[in-house]
Each structure stands twice: as structure tokens, then as C-alpha cells.
N, C-alpha and C positions, 0 to 999 in steps of 0.2 A: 899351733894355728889358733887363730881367735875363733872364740866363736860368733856363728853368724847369726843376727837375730830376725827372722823375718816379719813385718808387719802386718797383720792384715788392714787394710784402712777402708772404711765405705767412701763415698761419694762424698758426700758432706762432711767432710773429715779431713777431704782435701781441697774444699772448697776455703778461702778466704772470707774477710769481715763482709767486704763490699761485695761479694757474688753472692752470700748468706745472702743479704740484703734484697738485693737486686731478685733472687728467685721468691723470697717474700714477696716483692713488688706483683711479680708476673701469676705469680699463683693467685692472690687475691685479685689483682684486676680479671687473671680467665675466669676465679669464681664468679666474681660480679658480670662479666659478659653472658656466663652460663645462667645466672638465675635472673637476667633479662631475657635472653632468648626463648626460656623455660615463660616467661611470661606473656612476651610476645606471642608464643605457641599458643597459651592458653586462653590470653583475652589479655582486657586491660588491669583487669585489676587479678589480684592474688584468688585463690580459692577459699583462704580464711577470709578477708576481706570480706567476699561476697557472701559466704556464708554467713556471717556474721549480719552481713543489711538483711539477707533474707529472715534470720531469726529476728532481728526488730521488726521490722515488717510486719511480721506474726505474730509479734507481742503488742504488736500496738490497735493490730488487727481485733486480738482476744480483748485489750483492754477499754476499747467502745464498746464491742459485746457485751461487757459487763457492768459499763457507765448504763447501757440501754437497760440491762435486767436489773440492775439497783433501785433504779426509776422505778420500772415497774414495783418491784419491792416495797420500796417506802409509799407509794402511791395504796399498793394493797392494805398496809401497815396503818399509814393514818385512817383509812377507810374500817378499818376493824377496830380502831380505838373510838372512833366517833359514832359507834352504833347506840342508837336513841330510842327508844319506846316513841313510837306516836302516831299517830290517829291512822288509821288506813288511809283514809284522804290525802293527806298529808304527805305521807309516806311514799305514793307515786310521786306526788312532782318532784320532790326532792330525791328522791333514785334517779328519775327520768333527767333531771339536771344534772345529778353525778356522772352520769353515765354521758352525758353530752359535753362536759367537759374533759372526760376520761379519754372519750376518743381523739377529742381535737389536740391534746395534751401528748396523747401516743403519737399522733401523727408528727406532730413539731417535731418528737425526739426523734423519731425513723426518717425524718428528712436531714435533721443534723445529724446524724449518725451515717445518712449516704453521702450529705453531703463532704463529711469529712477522711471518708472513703476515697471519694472521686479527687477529693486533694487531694489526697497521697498519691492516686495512680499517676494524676497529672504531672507532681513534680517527678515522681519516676523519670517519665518519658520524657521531662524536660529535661532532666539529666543525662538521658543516654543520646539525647537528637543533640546538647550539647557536647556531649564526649566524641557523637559522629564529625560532628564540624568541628574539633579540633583536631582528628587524624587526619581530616581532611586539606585544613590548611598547613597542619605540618607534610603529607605529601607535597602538597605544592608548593611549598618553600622551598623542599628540593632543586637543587638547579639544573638536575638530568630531568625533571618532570615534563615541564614542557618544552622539550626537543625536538625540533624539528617543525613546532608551530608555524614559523617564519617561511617556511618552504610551501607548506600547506594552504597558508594565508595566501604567499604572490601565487601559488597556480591558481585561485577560484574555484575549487573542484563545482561541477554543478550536475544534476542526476536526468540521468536520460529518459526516464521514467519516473514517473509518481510512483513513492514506498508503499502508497495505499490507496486502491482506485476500488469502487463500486461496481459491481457487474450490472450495470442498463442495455445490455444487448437484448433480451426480450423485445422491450419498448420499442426500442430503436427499429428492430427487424418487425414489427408492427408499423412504423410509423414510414418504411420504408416500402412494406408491401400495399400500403394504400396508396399508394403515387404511382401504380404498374399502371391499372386501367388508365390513369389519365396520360400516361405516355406512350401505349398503344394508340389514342386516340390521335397524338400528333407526331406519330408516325410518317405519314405522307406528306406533313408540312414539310417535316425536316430533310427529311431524306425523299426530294420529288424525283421521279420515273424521269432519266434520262434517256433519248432512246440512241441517242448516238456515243453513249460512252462505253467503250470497247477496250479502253487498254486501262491498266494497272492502277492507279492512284493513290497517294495517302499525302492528306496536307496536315499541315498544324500551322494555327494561326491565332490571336489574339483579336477576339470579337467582344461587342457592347449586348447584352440580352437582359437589360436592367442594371445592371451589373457589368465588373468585371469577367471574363469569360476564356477559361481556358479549350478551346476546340479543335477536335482530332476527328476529320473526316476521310473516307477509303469508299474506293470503288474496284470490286476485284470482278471478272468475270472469268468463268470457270466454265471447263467440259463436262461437267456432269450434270446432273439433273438438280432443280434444286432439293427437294425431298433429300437425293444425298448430300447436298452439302447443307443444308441445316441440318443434320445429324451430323457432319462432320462439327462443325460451330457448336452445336451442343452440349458434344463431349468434349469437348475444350474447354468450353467455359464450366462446365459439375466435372471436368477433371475425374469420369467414368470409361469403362473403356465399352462398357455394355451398348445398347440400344437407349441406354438412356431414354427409359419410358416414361419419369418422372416429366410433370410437364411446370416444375418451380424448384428451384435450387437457391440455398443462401449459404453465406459465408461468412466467419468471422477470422482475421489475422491481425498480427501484431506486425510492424516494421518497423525496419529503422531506415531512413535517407538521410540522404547528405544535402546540406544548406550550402550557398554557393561560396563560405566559407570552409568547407570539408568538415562542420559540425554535424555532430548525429542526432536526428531529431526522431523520437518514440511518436508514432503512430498507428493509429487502432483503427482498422478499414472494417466495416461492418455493411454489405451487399449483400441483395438478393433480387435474384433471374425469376423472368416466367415466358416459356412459350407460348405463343400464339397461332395456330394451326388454321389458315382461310383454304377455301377453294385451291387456289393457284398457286398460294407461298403463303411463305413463313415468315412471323413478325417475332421476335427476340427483343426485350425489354430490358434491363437493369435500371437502380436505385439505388445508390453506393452513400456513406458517409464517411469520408475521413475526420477522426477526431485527436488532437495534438494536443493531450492534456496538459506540456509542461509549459507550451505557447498558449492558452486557455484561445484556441482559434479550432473552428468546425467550417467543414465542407462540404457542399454533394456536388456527388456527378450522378450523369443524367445518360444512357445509355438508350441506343437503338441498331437493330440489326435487321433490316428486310431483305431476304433470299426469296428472287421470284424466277422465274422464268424469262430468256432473255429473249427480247423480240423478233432477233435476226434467225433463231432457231429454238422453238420453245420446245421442242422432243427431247433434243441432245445438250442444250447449255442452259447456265443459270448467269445470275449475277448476283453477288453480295454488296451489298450498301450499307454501311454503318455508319457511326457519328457517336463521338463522346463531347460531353460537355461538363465541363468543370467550373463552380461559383462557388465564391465563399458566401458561407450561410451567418457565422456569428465571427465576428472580426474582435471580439472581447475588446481586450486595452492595449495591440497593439497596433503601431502605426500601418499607413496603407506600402510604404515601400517595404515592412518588410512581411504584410499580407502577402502581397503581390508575389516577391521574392522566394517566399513558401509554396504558393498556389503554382510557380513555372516548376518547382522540384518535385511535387507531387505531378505534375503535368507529363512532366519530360519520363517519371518511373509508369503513369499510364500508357504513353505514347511507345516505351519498349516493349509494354506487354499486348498491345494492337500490332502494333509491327511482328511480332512472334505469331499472333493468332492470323493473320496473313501471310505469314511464311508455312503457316500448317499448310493453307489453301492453296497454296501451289505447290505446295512437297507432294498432298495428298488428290490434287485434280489441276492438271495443267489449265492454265489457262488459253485463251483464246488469243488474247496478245497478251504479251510482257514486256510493252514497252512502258516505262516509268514517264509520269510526268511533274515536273519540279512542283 
């Protein structure tokens, strides 16, 4: 029998010329992708690199220092060689003048010496605001960079709210409670003593009061006393469940409504209530401002409730009168149609919230009639 000789062989032993080759290729290009990636990790430039700018830096740092103290040096130097016998007299002005050129002399250098300082810092950072703006446009040269631009562009995205608004509610709820008394006073203009109106009512209608005029007037009459139903109306409007002793309530909310395109529009309602307590009934005031920062367009409404006693039976029934009025106050830079178009969406979310504080009044005191008139 022959004998058998067995080989042991490694890997590269039974590789050929061209796979030698070819694993050469792939080892050096993974080295070089590894000691890019190793770099990208670490910044742009190597760590020797940097260290190295940092040591000039420093050396060039120390070598003005020592241009500065050389100066001084030779400055001290000639001044020791040139020391002269002479007269006392003498001898001051000519100190008093060395010494006044000495210091103008120091200064120049300490100014050349900063300012050759502040050049170096300066090209620094011109350097590296240069280095930032070429990562920069090499990201954007990418062409997965800006993806999806083109989608983002045709929708128009646009913000339903200001990123950054100023708190002026103080002011505003100042500027709001001065306008009570003068709308207690015309009280009885707006809402006059009907004595024949007995059944249900609520209109909305577009009226002239200077102005454009969005108006929501109601006549409800109820079985209870008025004393109770302005406390019922009370706690409605300050949204308390108590006796509501407070006799001024204000508010501040944020909304959103819809435009008569089903666009959402940010609005900031800032109101404030005061009751008024006579003999016989109760007078109920509001002051409201809507403001629509992203439309630069401002509102007020104008607010009145008088619950008195009703004529046909003043023991046992009452009647409520109210009336909202809605103006726009600053129309900014946009047109009147779509003023207008704005002030009916605001309108029409007041006129649900009357409707509601009328639905208490009969949930919580039947009325006398209920019959509706268009």
C-alpha cells in the first residue's frame, strides 16, 4: 500500500493569484472605510492634526509675549546705557519726557500685540464657520436631502396659532372693565320694557350701530322670581355652582372655529361680567374682546341681561331680556368680505352659546309660554 500523505493547508494556501489579490483589494479599502468612519466619529480633522494647530497656536501665542518683553528689554537697556550726570534741573524734564514716551511706546506695543491676537482668533473662527458651510452643502448635495420638499411646498402648511404671543390680558381685562358702567347705563335703551311680550324669543339679525353689527337678542319669560333667575343666569355665566356672591367675574380662553371654508382659525376671547343689583331687578353686563392674531383682526361684543319682574304677575314670574352685540374694533389689512365672513363665525359660535344659556332657563324654570317666534 502507498503511503498516504496528508496536507495540512491554511486558507491562503488555497487561495489563487487573483483571490490573493482581490482580498488585498477589500482589506485595504474596509481599512480605509474604518479610518474614515473613525474620523467622521471623531470631527473633521485627525487628533494629531489638531493637536498639532493647537501647539502652534501656543507657540505663537508665547512668541508675541516675548516680541512684547524683548521691547521692553531693550527699551530698559538703552535707558541704562544712556545714563548722564546732569544738573537736577535738567534731569526732570528729560526723565519726565522719557517716561512720556515710554508709556506711549508700551501702549503701541500692547495694542499690536492684541491686536495680533484678535487676528488669530478671528481666522480661527473663520475657519471653522468655513468648515461648518462646507458640511453643510455637502449634506445638501445629497439627493435624499431634500425629500419630500415638493409635497410640503404644494400643501402650504400655515400655523393656527402665533409660535410666540405676549401675554396683554391684564390691560385688556382693564380696558374691558371700564366699558361696564357705561353699558349698565344703556341698558334700557337696548333692551326697552315690553309689556306685552309673553312668549319665547331669540332673533339674530345683521344691524348698522356705526358699524357693521353682528346682533343676538332673546326674551324669555319664566315662573320664578327674578331674584331666582338671576342667580340662575349668574351661575352660568362664572360657571359656579355656589350662590355665586361674587358680584364681577372675568374670563380668559383660547378657541379654535371654523371659517366658512372648514379652516381653523386661533382665537383669544378675553371677557368680563358685573352684576348690578336695583330695587326690582337685576341688570347683567358683559365686555368680551375676540382677538385672531394670525388674521391681525380684533372684536368686541357688547353684552346686556335685565331680569325684572314680569308685569302680568310680579310675585310669581320674571322675565329675562338680553341682547349681544358683535363689532369689529380693528379690521388691520384685511378685506371687508372676509371681516365680515369672520365676524358671522364668531357670531354664529356666540349665538350657540345664548341658545344653551336659554335652554338652562327653561330646563331649570318653566316658562309661561313656549311658544317660539321666528
Amino acid at each position: 500500500m502507498d503511503d498516504v500523505w496528508w496536507t495540512a493547508c491554511t486558507g491562503d494556501e488555497l487561495l489563487t493569484d487573483d483571490d490573493q489579490s482581490r482580498k488585498q483589494t477589500s482589506y485595504a479599502a474596509g481599512s480605509n472605510k474604518t479610518k474614515k468612519f473613525r474620523r467622521d466619529m471623531l470631527g473633521l480633522l485627525p487628533y494629531s492634526t489638531e493637536l498639532q494647530r493647537r501647539k502652534k497656536a501656543e507657540l505663537q501665542a508665547l512668541q508675541s509675549e516675548e516680541q512684547y518683553l524683548t521691547a521692553q528689554l531693550s527699551h530698559f537697556a538703552r535707558s541704562a546705557g544712556n545714563i548722564k550726570l546732569v544738573d537736577s534741573g535738567t534731569h526732570s524734564s528729560v526723565d519726565k519726557d522719557k517716561r512720556k514716551w515710554y508709556i506711549q511706546a508700551m501702549a503701541e506695543c500692547e495694542e499690536r500685540v492684541r491686536a495680533e491676537r484678535q487676528n488669530r482668533e478671528m481666522k480661527t473662527l473663520l475657519l471653522q464657520q468655513f468648515k461648518t458651510f462646507q458640511s453643510i452643502r455637502k449634506l445638501l448635495g445629497q439627493s435624499d436631502t431634500l425629500e419630500g420638499m415638493g409635497f410640503v411646498e404644494r400643501l402650504q402648511p400655515t400655523a393656527d396659532r402665533p409660535f410666540f404671543q405676549l401675554d396683554f390680558s391684564d390691560p385688556i381685562l382693564s380696558e374691558l372693565a371700564s366699558n361696564l358702567e357705561r353699558l349698565c347705563l344703556q341698558a334700557e335703551v337696548v333692551l326697552p320694557d315690553t309689556k306685552d311680550a309673553l312668549t319665547v324669543a331669540f332673533r339674530t339679525q345683521n344691524k348698522f350701530h356705526d358699524r357693521d353689527c353682528f346682533e343676538m337678542t332673546s326674551t324669555t319669560p319664566l315662573a320664578c322670581s327674578a331674584q331666582e333667575a338671576g342667580d340662575i343666569l349668574w351661575r352660568f355665566i362664572s360657571n359656579k355652582d355656589d350662590e355665586a356672591a361674587e358680584k364681577s367675574f372675568s374670563c380668559i380662553a383660547s378657541l379654535l372655529v371654523q371659517d366658512s371654508n372648514d379652516n381653523p382659525l386661533y382665537v383669544e376671547a378675553v371677557s368680563t361680567f358685573r352684576k348690578y343689583q336695583e330695587k326690582s331687578r337685576e341688570i347683567i353686563v358683559g365686555s368680551m374682546s375676540w382677538l385672531l392674531p394670525t388674521e391681525r383682526l380684533d372684536y368686541e361684543g357688547s353684552y346686556w341681561a335685565i331680569i325684572s319682574p314680569s308685569s302680568t304677575d310680579s310675585g310669581h314670574s320674571s322675565t329675562v331680556r338680553f341682547c349681544y352685540r358683535l363689532l369689529v374694533k380693528d379690521v388691520g389689512s384685511q378685506s371687508a368680505t372676509r371681516t365680515q365672513e369672520i365676524m358671522n363665525c364668531i357670531g354664529n359660535q356666540v349665538r350657540c352659546y345664548l341658545q344653551l344659556q336659554q335652554d338652562i332657563f327653561l330646563t331649570k324654570a318653566s316658562p309661561v309660554l313656549s311658544s317660539w317666534k321666528p
